[in-house]
N, C-alpha and C positions, 0 to 999 in steps of 0.2 A: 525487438519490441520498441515501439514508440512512444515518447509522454506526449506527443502530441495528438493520440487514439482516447485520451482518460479526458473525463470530464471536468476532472479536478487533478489536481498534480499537489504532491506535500515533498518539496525538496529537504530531506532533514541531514544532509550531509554534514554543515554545518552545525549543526544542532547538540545539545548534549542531551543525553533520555533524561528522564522520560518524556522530554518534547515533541519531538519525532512519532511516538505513539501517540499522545493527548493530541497532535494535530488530524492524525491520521483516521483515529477512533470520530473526532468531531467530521471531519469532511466526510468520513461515511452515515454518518447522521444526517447528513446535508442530501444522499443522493437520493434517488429515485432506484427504484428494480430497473437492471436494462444501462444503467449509467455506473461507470466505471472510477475507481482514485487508484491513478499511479503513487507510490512513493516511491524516492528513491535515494540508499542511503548510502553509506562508505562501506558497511559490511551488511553479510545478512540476519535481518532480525527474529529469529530462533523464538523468543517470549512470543514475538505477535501472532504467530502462527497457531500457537492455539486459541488465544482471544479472538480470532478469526473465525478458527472452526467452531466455537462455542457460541458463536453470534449471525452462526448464518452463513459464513461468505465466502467467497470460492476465491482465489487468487493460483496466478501464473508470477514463479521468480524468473529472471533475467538475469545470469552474470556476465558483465560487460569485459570487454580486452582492457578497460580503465580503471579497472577494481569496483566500480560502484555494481550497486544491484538495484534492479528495479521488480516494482511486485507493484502486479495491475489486479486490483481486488474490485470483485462485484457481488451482487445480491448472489446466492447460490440459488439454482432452481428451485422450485419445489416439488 
């Protein structure tokens, strides 16, 4: 997977929570149906995963040969 396919990218590697979510949560406020946010963080985020299904949206994880994980989240169909 690529962060250069996301509309929007939320690097929250460096981040401490709940930063990481509060950016993530806002940039999908930002998109459109059809338009995608990569995050990508150090581990993978287990909480956000149901705030996702509870909000509509479909997400693919990526775990990298570098440790990090990337999760490309969109509108879910309907």
């Amino acid at each position: 997977m690529s962060a250069a396919k996301a509309d929007r990218i939320v690097d929250g590697r460096d981040l401490e929570p709940p930063e990481p979510f509060i950016l993530t949560m806002e940039a999908l406020d930002a998109i459109s149906p059809g338009q995608t946010v990569m995050l990508v963080l150090g581990r993978e985020p287990f909480p956000l995963y149901r705030a996702l299904q509870l909000n509509g949206y479909a997400w693919e994880t990526t775990h990298n040969d570098d440790g990090t994980v990337e999760i490309l989240i969109r509108h879910r169909p309907e």
